[in-house]
C-alpha positions in Angstrom: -131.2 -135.3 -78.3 -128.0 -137.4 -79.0 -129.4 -138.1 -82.1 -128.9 -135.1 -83.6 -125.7 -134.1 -81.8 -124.5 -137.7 -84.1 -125.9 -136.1 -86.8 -124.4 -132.8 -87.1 -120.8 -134.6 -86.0 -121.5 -137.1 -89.2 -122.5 -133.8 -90.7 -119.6 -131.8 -89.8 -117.1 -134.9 -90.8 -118.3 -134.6 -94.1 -117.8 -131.1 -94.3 -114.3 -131.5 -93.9 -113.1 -134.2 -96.1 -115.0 -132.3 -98.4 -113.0 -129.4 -98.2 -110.1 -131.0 -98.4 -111.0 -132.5 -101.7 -112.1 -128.9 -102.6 -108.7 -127.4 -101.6 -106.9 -130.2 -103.7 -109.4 -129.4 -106.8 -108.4 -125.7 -107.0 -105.1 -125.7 -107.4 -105.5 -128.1 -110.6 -108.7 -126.0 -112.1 -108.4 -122.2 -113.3 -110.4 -119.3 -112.0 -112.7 -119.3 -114.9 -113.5 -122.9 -114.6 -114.7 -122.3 -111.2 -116.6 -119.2 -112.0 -118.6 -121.3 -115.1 -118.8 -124.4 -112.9 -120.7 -122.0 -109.7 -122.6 -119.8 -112.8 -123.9 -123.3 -114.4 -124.7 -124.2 -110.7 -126.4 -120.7 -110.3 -128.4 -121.4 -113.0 -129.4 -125.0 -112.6 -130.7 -123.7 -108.9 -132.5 -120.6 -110.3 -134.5 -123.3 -112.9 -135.3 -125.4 -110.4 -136.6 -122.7 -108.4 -138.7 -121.9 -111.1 -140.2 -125.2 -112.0 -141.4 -125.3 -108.6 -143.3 -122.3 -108.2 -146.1 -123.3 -110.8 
């Protein structure tokens, strides 16, 4: 049991500074970067999702 509660702490921790680094990110990218940079993501997902089902 305590394993997982370290886990999702470790988890959770992450998370955070992650966030953070997000936050920071943002205010030096523009809008449209972010929406190619999530569309490419999008689209890299969708493929892979692809790939896998044959």
């Amino acid at each position: 049991m305590w394993f997982g509660v370290r886990v999702a702490i470790i988890l959770a921790e992450k998370k955070v500074a992650v966030a953070r680094f997000e936050a920071r990110l943002s205010h030096n990218v523009s809008e449209a970067w972010i929406v190619r940079l999530l569309a490419i993501g999008l689209a890299l997902v969708a493929i892979r999702l692809l790939i896998a089902s044959f």
